[in-house]
SEVO-744435 format. One record per atom (N, C-alpha, C): residue number from 1; atom name; z, y, x. Coordinates in nm, 3 decimals. Atoms other than C-alpha are relative to their C-alpha. Layout:
SEMAR   pos   site         w         v         u
SEMAR   NUM     CA         Z         Y         X
...
# end
This chain:
SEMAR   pos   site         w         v         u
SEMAR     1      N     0.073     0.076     0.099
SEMAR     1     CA    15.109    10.999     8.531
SEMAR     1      C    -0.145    -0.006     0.044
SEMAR     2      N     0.116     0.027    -0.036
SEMAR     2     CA    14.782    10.864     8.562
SEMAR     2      C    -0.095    -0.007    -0.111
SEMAR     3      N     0.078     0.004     0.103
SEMAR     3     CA    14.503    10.907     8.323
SEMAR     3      C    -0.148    -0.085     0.079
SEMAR     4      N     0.119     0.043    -0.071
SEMAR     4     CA    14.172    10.681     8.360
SEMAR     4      C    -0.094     0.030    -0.096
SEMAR     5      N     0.125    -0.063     0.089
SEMAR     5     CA    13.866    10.812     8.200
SEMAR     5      C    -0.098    -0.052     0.050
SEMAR     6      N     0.090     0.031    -0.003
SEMAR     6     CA    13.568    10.626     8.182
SEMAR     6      C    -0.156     0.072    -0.055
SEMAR     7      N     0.176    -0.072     0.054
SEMAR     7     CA    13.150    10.810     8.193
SEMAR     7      C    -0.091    -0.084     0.015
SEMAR     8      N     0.089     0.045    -0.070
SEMAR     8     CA    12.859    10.674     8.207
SEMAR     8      C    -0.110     0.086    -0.004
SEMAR     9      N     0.119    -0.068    -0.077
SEMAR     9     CA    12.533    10.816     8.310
SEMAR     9      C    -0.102    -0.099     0.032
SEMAR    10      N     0.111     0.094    -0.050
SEMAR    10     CA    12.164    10.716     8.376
SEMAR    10      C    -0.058     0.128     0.090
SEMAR    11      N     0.058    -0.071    -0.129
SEMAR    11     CA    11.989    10.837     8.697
SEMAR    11      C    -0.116    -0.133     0.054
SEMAR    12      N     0.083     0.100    -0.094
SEMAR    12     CA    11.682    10.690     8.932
SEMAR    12      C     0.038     0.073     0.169
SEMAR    13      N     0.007     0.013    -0.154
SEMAR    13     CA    11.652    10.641     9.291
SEMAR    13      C    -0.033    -0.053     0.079
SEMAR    14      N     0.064     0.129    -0.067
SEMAR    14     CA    11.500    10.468     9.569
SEMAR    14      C     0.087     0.043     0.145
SEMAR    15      N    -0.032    -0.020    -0.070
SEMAR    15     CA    11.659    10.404     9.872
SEMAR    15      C    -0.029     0.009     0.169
SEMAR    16      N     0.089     0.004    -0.057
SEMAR    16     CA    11.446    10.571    10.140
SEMAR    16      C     0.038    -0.113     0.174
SEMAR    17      N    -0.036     0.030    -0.098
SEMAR    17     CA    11.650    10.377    10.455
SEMAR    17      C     0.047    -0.171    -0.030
SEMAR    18      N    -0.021     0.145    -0.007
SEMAR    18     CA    11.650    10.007    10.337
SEMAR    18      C    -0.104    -0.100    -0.034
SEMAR    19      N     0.105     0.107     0.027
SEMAR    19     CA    11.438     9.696    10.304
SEMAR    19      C     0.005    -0.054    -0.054
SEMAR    20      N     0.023     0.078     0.096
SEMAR    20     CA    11.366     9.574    10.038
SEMAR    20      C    -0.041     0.025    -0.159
SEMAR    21      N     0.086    -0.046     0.102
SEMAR    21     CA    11.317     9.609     9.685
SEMAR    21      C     0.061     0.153    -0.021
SEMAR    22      N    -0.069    -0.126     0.036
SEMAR    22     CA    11.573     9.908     9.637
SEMAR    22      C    -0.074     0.135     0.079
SEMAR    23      N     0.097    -0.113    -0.065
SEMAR    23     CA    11.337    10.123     9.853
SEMAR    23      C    -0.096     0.065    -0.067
SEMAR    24      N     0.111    -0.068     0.071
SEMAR    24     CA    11.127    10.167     9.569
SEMAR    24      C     0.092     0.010    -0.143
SEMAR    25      N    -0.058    -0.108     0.135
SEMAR    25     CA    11.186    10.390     9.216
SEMAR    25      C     0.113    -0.099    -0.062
SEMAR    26      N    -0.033     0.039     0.098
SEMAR    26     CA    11.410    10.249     9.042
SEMAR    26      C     0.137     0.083    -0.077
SEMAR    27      N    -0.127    -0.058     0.043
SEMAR    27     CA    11.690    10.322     8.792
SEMAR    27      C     0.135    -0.088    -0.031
SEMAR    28      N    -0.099     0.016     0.045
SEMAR    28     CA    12.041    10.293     8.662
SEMAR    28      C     0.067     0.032    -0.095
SEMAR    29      N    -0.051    -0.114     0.089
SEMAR    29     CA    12.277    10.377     8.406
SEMAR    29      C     0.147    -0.082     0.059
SEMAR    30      N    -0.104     0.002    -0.104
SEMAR    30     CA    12.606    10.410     8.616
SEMAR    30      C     0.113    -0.007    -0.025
SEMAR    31      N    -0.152    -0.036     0.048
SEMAR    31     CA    12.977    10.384     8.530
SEMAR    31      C     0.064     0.117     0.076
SEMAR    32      N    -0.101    -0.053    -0.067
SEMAR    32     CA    13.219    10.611     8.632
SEMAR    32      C     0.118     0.019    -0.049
SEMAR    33      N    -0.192     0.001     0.072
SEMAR    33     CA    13.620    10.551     8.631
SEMAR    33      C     0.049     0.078     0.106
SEMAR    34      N    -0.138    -0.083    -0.010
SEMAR    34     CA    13.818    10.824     8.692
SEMAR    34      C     0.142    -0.050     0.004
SEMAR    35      N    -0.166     0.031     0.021
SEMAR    35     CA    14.185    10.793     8.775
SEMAR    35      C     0.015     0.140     0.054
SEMAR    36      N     0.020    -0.163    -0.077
SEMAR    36     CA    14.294    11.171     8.795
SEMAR    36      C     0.212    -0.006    -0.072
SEMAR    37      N    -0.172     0.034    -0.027
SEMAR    37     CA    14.689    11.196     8.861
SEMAR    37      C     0.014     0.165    -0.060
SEMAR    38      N    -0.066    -0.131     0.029
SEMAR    38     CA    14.927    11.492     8.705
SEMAR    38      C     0.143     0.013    -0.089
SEMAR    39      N    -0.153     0.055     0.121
SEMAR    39     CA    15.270    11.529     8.536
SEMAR    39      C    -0.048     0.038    -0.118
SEMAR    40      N     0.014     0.015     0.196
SEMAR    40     CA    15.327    11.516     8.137
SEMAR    40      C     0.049     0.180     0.003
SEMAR    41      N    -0.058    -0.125     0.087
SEMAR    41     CA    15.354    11.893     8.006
SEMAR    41      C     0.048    -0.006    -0.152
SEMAR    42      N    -0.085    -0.067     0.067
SEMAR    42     CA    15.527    12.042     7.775
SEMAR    42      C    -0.038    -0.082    -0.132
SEMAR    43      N     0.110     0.033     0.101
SEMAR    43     CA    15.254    11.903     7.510
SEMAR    43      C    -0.016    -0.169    -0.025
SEMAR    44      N    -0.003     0.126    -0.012
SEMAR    44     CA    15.328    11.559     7.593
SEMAR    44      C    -0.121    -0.067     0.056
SEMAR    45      N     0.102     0.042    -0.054
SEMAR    45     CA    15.003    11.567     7.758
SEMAR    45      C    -0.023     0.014     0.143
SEMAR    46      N     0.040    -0.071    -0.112
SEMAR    46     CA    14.871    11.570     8.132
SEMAR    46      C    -0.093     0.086    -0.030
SEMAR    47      N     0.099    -0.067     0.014
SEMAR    47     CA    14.562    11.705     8.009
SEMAR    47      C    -0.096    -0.031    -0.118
SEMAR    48      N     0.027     0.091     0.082
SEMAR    48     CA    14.403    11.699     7.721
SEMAR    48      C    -0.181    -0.081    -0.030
SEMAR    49      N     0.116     0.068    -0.025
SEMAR    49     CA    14.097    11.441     7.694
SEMAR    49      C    -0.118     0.046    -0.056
SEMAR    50      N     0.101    -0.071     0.041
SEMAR    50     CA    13.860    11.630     7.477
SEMAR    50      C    -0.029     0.093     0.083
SEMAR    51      N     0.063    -0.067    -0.100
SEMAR    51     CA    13.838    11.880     7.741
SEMAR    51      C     0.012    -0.046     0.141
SEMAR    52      N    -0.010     0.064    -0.123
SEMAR    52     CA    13.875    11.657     8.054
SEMAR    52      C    -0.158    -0.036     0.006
SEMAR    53      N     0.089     0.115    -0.060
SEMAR    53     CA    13.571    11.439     7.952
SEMAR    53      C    -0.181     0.106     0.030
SEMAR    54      N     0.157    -0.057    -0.047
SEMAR    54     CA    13.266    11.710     7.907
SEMAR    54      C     0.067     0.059     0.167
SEMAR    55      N     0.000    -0.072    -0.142
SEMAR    55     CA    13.427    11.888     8.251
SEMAR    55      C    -0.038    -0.099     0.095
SEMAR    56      N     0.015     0.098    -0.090
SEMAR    56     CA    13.394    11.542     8.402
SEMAR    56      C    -0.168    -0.029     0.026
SEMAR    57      N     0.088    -0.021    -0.012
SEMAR    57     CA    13.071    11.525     8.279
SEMAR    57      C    -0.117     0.038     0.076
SEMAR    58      N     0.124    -0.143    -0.069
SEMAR    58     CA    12.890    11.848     8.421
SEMAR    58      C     0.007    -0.090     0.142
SEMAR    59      N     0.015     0.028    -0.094
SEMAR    59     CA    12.996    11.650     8.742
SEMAR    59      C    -0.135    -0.101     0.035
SEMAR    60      N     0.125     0.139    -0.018
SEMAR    60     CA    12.751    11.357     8.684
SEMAR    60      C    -0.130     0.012    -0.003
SEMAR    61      N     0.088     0.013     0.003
SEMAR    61     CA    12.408    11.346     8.766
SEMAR    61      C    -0.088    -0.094    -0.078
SEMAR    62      N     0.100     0.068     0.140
SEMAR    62     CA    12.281    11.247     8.418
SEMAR    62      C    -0.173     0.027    -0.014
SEMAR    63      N     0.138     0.010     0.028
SEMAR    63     CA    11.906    11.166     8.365
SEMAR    63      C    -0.040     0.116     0.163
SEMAR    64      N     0.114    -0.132    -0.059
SEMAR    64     CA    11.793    11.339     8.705
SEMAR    64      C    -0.062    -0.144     0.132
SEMAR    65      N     0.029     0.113    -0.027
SEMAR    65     CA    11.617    11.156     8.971
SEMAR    65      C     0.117     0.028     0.188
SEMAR    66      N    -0.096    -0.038    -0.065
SEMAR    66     CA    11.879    11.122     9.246
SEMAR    66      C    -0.025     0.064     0.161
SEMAR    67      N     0.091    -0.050    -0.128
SEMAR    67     CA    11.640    11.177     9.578
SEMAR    67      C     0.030     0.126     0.008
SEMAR    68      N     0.039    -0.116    -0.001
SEMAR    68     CA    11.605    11.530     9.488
SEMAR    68      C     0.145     0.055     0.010
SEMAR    69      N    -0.124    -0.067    -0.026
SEMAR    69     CA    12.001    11.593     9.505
SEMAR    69      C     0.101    -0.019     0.106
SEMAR    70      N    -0.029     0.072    -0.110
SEMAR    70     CA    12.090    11.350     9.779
SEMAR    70      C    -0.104    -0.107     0.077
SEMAR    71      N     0.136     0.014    -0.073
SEMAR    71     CA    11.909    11.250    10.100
SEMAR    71      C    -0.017    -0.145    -0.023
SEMAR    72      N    -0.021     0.123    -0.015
SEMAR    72     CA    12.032    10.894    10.087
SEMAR    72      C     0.061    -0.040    -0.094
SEMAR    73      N    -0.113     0.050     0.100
SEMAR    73     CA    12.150    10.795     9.725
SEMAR    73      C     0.051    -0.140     0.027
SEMAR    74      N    -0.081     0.140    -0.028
SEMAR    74     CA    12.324    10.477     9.809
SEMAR    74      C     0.128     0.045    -0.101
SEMAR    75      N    -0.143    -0.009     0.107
SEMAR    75     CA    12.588    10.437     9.532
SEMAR    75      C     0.152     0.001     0.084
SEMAR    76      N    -0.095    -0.016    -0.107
SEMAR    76     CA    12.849    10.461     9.863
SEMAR    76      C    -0.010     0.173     0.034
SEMAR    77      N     0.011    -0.101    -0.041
SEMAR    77     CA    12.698    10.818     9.922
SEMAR    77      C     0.074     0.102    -0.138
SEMAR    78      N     0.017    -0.062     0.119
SEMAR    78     CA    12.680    10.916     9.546
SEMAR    78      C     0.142     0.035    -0.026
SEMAR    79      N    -0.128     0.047     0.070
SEMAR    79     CA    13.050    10.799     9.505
SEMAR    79      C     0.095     0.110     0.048
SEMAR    80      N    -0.106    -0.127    -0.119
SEMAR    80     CA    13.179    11.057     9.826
SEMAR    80      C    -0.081     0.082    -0.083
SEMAR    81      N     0.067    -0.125     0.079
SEMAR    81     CA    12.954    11.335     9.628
SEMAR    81      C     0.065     0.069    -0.080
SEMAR    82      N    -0.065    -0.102     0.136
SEMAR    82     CA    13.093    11.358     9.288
SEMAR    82      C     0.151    -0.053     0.039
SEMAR    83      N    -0.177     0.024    -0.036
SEMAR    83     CA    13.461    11.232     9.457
SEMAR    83      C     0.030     0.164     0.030
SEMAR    84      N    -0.045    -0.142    -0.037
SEMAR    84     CA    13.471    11.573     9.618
SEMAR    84      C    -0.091     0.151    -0.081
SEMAR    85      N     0.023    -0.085     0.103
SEMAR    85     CA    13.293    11.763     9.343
SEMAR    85      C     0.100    -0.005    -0.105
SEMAR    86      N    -0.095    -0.024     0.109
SEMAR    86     CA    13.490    11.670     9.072
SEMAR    86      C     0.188     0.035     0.086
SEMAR    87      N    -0.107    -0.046    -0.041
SEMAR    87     CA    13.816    11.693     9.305
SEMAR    87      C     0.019     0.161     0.032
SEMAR    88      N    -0.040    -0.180     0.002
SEMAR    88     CA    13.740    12.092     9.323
SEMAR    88      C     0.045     0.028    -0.081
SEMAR    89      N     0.000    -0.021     0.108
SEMAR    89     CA    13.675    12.074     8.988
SEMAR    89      C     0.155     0.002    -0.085
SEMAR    90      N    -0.130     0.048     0.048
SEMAR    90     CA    14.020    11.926     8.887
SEMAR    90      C     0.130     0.105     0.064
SEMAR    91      N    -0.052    -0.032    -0.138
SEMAR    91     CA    14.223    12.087     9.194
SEMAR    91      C     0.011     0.189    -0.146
SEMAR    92      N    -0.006    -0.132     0.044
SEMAR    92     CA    14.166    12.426     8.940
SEMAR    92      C     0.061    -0.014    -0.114
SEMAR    93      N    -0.113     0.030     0.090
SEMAR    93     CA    14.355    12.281     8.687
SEMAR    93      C     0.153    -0.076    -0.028
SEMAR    94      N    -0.131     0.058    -0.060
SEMAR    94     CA    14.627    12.148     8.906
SEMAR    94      C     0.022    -0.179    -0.036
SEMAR    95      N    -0.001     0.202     0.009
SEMAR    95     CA    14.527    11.750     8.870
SEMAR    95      C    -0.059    -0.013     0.143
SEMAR    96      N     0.061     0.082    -0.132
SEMAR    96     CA    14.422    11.522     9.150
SEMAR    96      C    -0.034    -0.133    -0.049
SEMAR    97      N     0.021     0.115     0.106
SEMAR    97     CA    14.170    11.295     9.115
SEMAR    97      C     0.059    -0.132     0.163
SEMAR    98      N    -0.039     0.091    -0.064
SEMAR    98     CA    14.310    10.988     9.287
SEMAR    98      C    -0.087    -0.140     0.029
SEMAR    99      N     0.107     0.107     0.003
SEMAR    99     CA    14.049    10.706     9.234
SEMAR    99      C    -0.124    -0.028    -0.019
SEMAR   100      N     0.117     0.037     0.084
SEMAR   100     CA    13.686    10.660     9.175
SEMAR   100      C    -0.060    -0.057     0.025
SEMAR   101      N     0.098     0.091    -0.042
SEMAR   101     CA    13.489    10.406     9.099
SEMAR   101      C    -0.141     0.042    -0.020
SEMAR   102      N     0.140    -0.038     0.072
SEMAR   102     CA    13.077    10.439     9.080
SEMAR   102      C    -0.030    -0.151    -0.008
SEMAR   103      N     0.023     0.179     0.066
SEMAR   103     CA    12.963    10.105     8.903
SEMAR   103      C    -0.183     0.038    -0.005
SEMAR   104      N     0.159    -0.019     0.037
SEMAR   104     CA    12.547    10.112     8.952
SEMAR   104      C    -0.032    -0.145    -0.062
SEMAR   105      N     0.032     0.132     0.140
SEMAR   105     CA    12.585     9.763     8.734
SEMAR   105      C     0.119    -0.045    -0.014
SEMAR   106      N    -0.124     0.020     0.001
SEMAR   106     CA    12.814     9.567     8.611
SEMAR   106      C     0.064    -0.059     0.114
SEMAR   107      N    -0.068     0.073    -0.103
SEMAR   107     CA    12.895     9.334     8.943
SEMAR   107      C     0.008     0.092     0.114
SEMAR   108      N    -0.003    -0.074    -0.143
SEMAR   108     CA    12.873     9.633     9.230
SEMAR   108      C     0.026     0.093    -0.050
SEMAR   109      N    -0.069    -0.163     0.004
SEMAR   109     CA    13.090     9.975     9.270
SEMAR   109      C     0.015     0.035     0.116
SEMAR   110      N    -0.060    -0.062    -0.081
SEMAR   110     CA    13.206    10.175     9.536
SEMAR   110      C     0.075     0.082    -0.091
SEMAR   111      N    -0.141    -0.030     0.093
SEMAR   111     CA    13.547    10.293     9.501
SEMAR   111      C     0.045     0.097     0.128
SEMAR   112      N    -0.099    -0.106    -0.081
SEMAR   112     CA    13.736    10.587     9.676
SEMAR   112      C     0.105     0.008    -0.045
SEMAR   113      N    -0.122     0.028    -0.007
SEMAR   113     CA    14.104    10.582     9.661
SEMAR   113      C     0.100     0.107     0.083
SEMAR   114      N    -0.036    -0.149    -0.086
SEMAR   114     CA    14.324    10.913     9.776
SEMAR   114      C     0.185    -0.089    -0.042
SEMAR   115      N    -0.113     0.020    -0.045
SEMAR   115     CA    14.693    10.828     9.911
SEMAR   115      C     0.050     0.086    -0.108
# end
């Protein structure tokens, strides 16, 4: 079964390795869709969503400015970041996350995708 859980989040960033305007401060407030794979227990649940969504949470770099946590935030970098943060995270409660998108607006994401 597949559960998709949608966060969002606001963060800034400038992107010190490109030309143009994105090189200087700016911000976002970011989507993030989860697709995190696991069978149905006993409970009729994979997991249950009141405690999925703050754990998903802690992963997201809410209100910080993103420079200071990554060298190169590019919403392509950000996306491999919390892909393999939150996949520890999950991995300890026997889910896998299988998909994620990072949305830094509505028309542009990067998306990771696990076989």
């Amino acid at each position: 079964m597949i559960l998709r859980i949608i966060r969002k989040f606001s963060s800034a960033h400038r992107l010190p390795d490109y030309d143009g305007d994105c090189s200087r401060l700016h911000g976002h407030t970011w989507k993030a869709v989860f697709e995190i794979e696991g069978p149905i227990q006993q409970n009729g649940m994979v997991y249950d969503f009141k405690l999925l969504k703050p754990l998903l949470d802690k992963a997201l770099p809410d209100h910080k400015f993103l420079n200071d946590i990554y060298p190169n935030p590019t919403a392509e970098n950000l996306c491999t970041a919390i892909f393999e943060n939150v996949s520890k995270l999950l991995a300890e409660k026997d889910l896998k996350l299988k998909t994620l998108e990072i949305w830094e607006n509505e028309d542009c994401a990067s998306v990771i995708r696990q076989p």
